[in-house]
N, C-alpha and C positions, 0 to 999 in steps of 0.2 A: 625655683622653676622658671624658663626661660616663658614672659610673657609674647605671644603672638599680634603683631603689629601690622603687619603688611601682609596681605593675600593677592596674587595673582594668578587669576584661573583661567586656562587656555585663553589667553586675551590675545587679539586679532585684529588687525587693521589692513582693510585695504583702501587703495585712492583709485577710483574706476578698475581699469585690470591690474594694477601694480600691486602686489601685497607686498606691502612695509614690514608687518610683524603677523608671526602664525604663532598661533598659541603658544602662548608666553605662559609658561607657569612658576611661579616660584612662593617663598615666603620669607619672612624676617620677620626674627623677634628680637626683643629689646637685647641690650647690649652688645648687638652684633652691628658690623661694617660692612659690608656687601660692596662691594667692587662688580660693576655690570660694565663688561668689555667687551667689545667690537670693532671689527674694523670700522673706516668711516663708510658708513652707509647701511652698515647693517641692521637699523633697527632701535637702538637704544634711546636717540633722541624722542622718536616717537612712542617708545613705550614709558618713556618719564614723563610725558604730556598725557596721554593716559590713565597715567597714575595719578596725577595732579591735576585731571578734570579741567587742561585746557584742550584736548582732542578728545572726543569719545569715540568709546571702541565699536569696531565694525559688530566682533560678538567675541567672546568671555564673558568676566566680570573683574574688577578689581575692589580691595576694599582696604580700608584703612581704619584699625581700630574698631572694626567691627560695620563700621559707614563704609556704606559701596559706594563709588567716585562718582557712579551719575546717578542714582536715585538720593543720596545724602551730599549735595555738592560743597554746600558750602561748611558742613561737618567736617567734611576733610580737610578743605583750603583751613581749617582752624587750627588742625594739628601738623597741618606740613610744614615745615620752610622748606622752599624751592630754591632754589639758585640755577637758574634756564641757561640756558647757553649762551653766551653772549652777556649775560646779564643786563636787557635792556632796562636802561634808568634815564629817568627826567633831566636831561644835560642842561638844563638852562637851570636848575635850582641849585642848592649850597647840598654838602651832604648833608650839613647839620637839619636844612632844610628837609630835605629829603625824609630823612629818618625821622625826623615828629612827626612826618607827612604818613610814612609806612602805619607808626605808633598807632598813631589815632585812627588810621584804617583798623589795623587791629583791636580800635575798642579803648586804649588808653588815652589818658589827661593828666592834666594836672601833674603833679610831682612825682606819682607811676609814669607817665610817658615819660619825664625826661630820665628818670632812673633807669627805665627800660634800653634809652639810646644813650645814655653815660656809661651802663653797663658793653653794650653791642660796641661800642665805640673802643670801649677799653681793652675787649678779647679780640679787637681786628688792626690796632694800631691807627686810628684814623685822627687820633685826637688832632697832627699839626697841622690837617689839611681840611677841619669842619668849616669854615669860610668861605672855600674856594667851590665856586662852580663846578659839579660832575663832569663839564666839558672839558676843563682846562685840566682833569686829572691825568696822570698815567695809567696805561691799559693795566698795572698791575695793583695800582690804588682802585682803578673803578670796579676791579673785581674783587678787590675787597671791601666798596663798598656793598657791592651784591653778596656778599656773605654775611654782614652786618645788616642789611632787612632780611638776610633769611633768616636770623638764629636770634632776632630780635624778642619774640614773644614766647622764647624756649619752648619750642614746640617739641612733642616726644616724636616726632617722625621727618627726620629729615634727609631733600632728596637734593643732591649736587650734580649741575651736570657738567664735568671739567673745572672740578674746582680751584685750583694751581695755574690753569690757563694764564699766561701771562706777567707769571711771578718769577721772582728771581731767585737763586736756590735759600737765600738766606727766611724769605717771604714764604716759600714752598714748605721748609722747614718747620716757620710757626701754624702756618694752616694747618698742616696735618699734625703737629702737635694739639690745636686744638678740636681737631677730630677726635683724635683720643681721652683728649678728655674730656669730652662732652658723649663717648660711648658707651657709658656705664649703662645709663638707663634710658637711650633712648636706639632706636631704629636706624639707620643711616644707610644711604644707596647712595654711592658714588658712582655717576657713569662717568667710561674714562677709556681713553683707547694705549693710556700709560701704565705698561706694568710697573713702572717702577711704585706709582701710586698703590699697587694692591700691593707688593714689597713691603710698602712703608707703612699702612693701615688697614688695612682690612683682613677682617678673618677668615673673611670667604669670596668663592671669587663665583659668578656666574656669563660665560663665554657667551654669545648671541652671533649668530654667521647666516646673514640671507635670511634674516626675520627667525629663527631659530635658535632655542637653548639648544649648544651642544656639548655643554658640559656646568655642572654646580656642585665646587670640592672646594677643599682648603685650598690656600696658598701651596701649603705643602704636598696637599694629598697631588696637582695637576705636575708638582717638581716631581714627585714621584714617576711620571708617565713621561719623563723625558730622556732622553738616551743617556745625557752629561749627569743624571741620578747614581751616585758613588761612583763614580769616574774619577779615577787616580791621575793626578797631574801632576808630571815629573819632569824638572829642571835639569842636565846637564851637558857634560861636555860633546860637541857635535860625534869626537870619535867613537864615544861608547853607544851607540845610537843602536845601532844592529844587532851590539853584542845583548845590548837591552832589549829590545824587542824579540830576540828569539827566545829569550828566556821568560819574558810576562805571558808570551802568546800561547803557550800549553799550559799554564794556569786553571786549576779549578774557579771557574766561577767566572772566568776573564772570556768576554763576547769578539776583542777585539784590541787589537794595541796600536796605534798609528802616530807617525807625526805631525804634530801641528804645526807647527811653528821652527825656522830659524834661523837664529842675526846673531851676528860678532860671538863666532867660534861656540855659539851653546845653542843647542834644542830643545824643545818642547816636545813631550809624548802624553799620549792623552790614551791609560788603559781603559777599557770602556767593561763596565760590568755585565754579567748576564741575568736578565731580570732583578736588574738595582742594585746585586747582591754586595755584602760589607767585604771587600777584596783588598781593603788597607793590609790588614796583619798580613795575608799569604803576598802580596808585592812588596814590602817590607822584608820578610824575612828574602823573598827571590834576589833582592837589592844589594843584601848583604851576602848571599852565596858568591854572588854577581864582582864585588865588590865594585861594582859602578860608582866611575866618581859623578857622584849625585851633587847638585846644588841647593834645590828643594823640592821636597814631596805637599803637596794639598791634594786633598777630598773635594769633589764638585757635590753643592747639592742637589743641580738639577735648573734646565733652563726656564723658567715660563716664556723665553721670547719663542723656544723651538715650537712648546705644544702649542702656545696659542697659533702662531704661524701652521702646524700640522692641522688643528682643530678648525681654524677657520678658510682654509684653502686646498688641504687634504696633499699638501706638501712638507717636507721636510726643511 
């Protein structure tokens, strides 16, 4: 049974008249990945500082592990690793510095502290550069140093804000590799305004638009709510273009058939389903009455750039 980690209960922030975040509700339990997306300004920054008890909320409540973020503060800072935006760090220290520095905040010494930062060091790739000054780093080594104090004292709740910020795809690759496999058993909030990030890790995704959840589903369940959701996309010769679309357009099931796309003597057609519906086999068999010289047929699963764009602007 999935254990329950994270509670946010209508949490609310405003700064004078401005409201940053209006009742924010959600949850996370262990072995899930949460992806918390927004445009820039919507809200997510300030509901990760929230949650991590460096802002307190105008009114809700947040709790973690049972400890509410401002009556239990430092309960929580035990179980979180953060990783903030920017990941502010001591630039005039070494990393290696650094990292016994985190340790020992956390409570460790001795031969536990350096195991603790031999480990963080080894799942973030930092080993060639423990000597060198935070300053002198690259934006995409200091954010991995900022991953390496977050995940430093294996906290069961951890909260990223733009984790991959700065990395290169090879870097990007291993981060969320080790996302994964650090989600077995613990809690994890990615805020992140990168679908491809919830693509690549997370199992759920919760949308935030003008301080507002306006949506919390799977990856899959918001592809589902996208027009390109079992959308037949069909390759060929620019001539048979018309004869093709007259023939998908009276289709059971079929909402719509148009051209996308086209360059050097071939087209793109894009049939569009009605209500998602599986219209592979009846465009298939139409293809072949048709006998259209096809070059190739795909299945679209569905955008999340469209819904998130519908979802947070009320545009298509």
């Amino acid at each position: 049974m999935q254990r329950e980690m994270v509670v946010l209960d209508r949490l609310s922030k405003r700064f004078g008249p401005v409201v940053a975040v209006e009742e924010v509700s959600f949850r996370v339990g262990s072995g899930e990945v949460l992806g918390f997306l927004g445009p820039n300004g919507a809200g997510k920054t300030t509901t990760m500082r929230m949650l991590t008890g460096f802002v307190p909320p105008t009114s809700g409540r947040a709790s973690v592990l049972g400890f509410d973020v401002v009556a239990s503060p430092l309960e929580v800072k035990r179980r979180i690793g953060y990783l903030p935006e920017g990941a502010p760090l001591y630039g005039d220290m070494t990393v290696q510095g650094f990292l016994r520095f985190v340790a020992e905040v956390r409570g460790f010494s001795g031969r536990e502290r350096e195991r603790r930062v031999a480990e963080a060091v080894e799942r973030t790739a930092l080993k060639e550069v423990l000597p060198q000054p935070i300053d002198t780093l690259s934006k995409g080594f200091k954010r991995r140093v900022g991953i390496a104090q977050a995940i430093l004292h294996d906290p069961p709740v951890l909260v990223m804000d733009e984790p991959t910020d700065g990395l290169d795809p090879n870097q990007k690759y291993e981060v969320r590799r080790l996302i994964r496999d650090m989600a077995a058993d613990k809690a994890i909030i990615i805020s992140t305004h990168i679908l491809e990030e919830v693509e690549a890790v997370c199992s759920r995704a919760v949308i935030i638009a003008r301080g507002r959840v306006v949506a919390d589903e799977t990856p899959d369940a918001l592809r589902r709510r996208s027009r390109w959701h079992n959308a037949v996309r069909i390759t060929l010769d620019r001539q048979g273009v018309e004869r093709l679309l007259e023939g998908v357009r009276g289709l059971a099931g079929v909402a719509a058939a148009e051209v996308i796309r086209e360059t050097d003597g071939l087209a793109e057609v894009a049939v569009f389903a009605r209500n998602g519906d599986d219209i592979l086999g009846a465009v298939r068999a139409r293809l072949e009455a048709l006998a259209s010289p096809v070059r190739e047929v795909t299945v679209e699963r569905g955008r999340l750039d469209e819904v998130f764009r519908e979802l947070t602007t009320g545009r298509t």
